[in-house]
GUVEX-111567 format. One record per residue (C-alpha): x, y, z; residue in three letters. Coordinates in pm, whole numbers, plus 50000, padded with zeros to 5 digits. Example, Ala and Ser with C-alpha at 12.3 -4.5 7.8 and 13.67 -1.06 7.14 Angstrom:
2
<<51230, 49550, 50780>, ALA>
<<51367, 49894, 50714>, SER>
//
This chain:
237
<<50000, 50000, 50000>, UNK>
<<50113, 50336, 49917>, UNK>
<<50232, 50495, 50251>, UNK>
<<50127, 50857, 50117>, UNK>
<<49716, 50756, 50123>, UNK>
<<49781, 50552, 50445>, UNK>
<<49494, 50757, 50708>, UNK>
<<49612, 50517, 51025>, UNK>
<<50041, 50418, 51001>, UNK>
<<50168, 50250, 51257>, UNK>
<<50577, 50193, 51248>, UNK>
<<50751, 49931, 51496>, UNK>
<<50449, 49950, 51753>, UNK>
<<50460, 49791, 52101>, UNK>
<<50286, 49872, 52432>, UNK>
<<50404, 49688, 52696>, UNK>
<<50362, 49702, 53095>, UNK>
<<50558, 49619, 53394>, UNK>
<<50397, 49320, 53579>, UNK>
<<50540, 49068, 53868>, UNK>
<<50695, 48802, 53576>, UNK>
<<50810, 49057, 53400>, UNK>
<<50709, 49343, 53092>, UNK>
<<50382, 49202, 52944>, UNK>
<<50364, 49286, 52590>, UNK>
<<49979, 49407, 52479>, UNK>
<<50100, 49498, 52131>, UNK>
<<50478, 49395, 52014>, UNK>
<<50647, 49577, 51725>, UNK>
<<50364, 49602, 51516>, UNK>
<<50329, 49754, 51159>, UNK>
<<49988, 49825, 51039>, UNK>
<<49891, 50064, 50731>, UNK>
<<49518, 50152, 50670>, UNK>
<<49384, 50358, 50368>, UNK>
<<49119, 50618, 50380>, UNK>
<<48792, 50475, 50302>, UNK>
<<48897, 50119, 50403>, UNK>
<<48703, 49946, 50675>, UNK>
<<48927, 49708, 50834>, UNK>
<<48777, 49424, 51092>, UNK>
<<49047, 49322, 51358>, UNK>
<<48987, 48969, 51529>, UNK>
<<49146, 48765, 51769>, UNK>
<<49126, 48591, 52088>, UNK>
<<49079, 48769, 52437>, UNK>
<<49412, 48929, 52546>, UNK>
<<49532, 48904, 52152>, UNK>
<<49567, 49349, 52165>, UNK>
<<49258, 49405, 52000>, UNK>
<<49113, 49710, 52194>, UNK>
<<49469, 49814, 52299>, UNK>
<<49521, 49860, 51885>, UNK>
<<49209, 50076, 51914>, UNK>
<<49330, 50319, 52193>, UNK>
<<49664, 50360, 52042>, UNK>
<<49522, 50482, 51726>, UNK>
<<49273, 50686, 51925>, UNK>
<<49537, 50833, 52141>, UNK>
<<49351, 50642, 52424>, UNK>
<<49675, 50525, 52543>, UNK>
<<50058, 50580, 52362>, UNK>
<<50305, 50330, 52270>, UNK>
<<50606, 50260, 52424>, UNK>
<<50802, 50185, 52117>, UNK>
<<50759, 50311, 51702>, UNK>
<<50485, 50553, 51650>, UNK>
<<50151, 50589, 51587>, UNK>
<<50039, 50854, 51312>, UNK>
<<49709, 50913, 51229>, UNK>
<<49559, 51201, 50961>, UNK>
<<49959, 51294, 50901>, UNK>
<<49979, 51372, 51278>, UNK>
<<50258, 51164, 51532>, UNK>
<<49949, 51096, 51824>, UNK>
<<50205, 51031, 52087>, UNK>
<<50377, 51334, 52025>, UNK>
<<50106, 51562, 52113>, UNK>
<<50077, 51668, 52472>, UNK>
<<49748, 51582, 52687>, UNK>
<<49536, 51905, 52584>, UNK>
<<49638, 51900, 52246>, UNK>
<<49556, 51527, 52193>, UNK>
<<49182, 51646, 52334>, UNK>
<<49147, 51842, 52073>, UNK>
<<49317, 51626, 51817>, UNK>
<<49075, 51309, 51885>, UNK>
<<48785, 51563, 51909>, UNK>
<<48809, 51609, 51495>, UNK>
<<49056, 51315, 51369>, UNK>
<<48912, 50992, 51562>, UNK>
<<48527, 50901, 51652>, UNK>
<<48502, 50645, 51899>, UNK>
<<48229, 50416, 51946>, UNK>
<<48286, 50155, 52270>, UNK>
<<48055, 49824, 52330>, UNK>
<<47871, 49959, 52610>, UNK>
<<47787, 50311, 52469>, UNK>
<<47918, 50548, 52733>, UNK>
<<47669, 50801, 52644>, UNK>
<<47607, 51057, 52965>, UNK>
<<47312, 50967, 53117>, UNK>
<<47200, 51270, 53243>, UNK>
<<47184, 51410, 52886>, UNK>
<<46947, 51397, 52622>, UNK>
<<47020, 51187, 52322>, UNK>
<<47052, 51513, 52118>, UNK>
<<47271, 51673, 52400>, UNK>
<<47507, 51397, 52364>, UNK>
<<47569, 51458, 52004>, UNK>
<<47592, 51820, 52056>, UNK>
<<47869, 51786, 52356>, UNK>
<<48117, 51718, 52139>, UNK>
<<48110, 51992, 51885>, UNK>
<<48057, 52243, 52145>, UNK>
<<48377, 52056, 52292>, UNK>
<<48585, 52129, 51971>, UNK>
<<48445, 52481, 51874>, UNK>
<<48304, 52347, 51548>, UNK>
<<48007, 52485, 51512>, UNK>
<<47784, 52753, 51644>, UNK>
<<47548, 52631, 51886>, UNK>
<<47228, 52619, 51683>, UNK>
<<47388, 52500, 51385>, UNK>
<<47523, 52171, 51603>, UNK>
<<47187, 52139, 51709>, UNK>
<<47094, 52099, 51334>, UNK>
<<47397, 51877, 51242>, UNK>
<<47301, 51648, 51543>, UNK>
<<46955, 51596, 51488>, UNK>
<<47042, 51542, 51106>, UNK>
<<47304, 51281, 51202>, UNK>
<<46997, 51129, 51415>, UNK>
<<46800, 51155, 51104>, UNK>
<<47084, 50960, 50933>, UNK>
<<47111, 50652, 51242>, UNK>
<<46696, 50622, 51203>, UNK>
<<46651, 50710, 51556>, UNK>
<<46586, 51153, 51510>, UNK>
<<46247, 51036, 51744>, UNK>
<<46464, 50984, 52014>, UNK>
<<46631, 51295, 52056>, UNK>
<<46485, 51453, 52326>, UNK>
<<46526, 51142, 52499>, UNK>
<<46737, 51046, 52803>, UNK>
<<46994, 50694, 52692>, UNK>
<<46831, 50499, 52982>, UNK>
<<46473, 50525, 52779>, UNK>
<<46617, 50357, 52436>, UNK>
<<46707, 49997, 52354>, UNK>
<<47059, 49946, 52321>, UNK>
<<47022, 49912, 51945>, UNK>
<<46915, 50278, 51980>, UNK>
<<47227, 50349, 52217>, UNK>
<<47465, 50176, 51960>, UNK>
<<47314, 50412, 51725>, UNK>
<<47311, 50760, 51910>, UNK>
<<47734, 50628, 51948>, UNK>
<<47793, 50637, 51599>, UNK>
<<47634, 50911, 51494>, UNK>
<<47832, 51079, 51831>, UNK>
<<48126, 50961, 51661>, UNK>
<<48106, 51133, 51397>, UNK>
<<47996, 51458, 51515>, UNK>
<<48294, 51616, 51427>, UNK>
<<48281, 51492, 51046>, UNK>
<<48589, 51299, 51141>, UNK>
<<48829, 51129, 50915>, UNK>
<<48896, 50800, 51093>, UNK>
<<48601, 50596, 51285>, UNK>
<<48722, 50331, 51536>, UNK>
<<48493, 50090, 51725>, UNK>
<<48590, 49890, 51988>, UNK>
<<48316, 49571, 51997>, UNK>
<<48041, 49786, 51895>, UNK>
<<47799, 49431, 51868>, UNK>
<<47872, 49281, 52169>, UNK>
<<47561, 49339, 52367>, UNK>
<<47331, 49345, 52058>, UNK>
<<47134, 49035, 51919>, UNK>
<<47188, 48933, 51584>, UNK>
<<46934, 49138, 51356>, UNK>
<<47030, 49473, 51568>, UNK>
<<47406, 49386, 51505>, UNK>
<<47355, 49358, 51129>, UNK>
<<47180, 49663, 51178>, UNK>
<<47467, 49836, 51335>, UNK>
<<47748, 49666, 51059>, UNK>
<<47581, 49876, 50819>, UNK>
<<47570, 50181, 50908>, UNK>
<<47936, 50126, 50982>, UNK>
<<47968, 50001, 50631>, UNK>
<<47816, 50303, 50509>, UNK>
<<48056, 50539, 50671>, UNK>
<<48349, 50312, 50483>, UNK>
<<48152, 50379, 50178>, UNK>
<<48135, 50738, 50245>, UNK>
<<48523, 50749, 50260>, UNK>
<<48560, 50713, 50627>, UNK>
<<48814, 50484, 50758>, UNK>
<<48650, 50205, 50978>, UNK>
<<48865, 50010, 51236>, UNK>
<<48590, 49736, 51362>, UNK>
<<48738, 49527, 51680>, UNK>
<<48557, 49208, 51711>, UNK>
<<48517, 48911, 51872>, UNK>
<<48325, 48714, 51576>, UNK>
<<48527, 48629, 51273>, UNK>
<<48215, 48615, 51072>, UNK>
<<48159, 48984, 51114>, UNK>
<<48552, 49033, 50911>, UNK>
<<48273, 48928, 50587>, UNK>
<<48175, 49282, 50539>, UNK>
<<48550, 49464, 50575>, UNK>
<<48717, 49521, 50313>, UNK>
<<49015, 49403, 50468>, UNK>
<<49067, 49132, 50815>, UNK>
<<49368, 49094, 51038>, UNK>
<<49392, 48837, 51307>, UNK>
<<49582, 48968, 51616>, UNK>
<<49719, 48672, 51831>, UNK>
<<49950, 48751, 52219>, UNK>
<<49992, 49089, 52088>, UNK>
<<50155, 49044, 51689>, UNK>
<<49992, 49069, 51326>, UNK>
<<49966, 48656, 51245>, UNK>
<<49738, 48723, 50926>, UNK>
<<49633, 49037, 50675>, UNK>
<<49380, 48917, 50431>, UNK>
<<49151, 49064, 50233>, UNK>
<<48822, 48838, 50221>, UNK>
<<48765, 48699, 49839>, UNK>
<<48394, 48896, 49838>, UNK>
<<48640, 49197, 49767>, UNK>
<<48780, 49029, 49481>, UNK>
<<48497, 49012, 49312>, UNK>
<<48300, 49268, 49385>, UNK>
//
């Protein structure tokens, strides 16, 4: 892959902690290119560095070897307040259990964010919120408090919190697990649709079966890239 298009680049990556037995490896020298508009499924076992791949390129956490860069920027060379603002418009987030505040209203939640970054004027992130509600299905919901709606509906208020910021890169960190099946699918696609939009997608998951709609899977096994493989629906689609 051309290194110039690459949205996520990540060079000789490791995180690694101190423990009892000895430095515990999460991630270990890891190189990992992803282009814009590519939605890329990462699988693996428990423990393999799955969600500690997503917080790196979120700026969640830093490495402790190589470097992350993201959008053209080095993440773990920006300071704490700067890496606020950074994630606020690079990197939308969207965890397996929601985290939406739950003593705001659906609509609130959406509009924290660009308030956060300065985007927007106030009444014009209203409108961009309750569009992007428009765009999940669930604009009836946006006066709403989180505890009132399914979690289908949470899962959905997430995303479209994710991308309040219009950004570049989407990353989401088991965004199924607590979903049944036809809520999940539900879920895939709209993720799929942001791919097809020209976001890049980074989809942790447990379920190999969900790598079928990526465009590209890697397995992540004790912390190292085992497999990169591009499923053959790609091929011939």
């Amino acid at each position: 892959m051309n290194t110039l298009t690459s949205v996520i680049d990540l060079r000789g990556v490791s995180r690694s902690y101190p423990t009892p037995e000895g430095e515990f490896f999460a991630l270990a020298d890891l190189d990992l290119r992803v282009a814009a508009g590519e939605l890329l499924a990462v699988v693996g076992s428990s423990g393999s560095g799955k969600s500690t791949l997503i917080h790196l390129i979120a700026g969640i956490d830093r490495p402790t070897a190589g470097t992350v860069r993201v959008a053209g920027v080095d993440v773990g060379a920006l300071g704490e307040s700067a890496l606020a603002g950074w994630r606020g418009t690079t990197v939308g987030v969207v965890f397996q259990f929601f985290q939406l505040l739950p003593t705001l209203t659906i609509l609130e939640n959406l509009v924290l964010p660009i308030d956060f970054c300065g985007t927007l004027p106030a009444r014009e992130a209203r409108s961009r919120a309750m569009r992007l509600l428009e765009r999940v299905g669930i604009a009836e919901q946006a006066h709403k408090l989180p505890s009132a709606l399914s979690g289908g509906q949470q899962q959905r208020a997430a995303i479209a919190r994710a991308f309040a910021n219009d950004p570049p890169v989407i990353v989401a960190d088991e965004p199924t697990g607590n979903l049944d099946s036809r809520t999940a699918a539900a879920v895939l696609e709209l993720l799929t649709q942001l791919a097809r939009d020209g976001k890049t997608v980074v989809l942790v998951t447990h379920e190999r079966e969900l790598g079928r709609i990526a465009d590209r899977v890697i397995t992540l096994a004790d912390g190292r890239l085992v497999e990169d493989a591009r499923p053959s629906r790609v091929a011939h689609a």
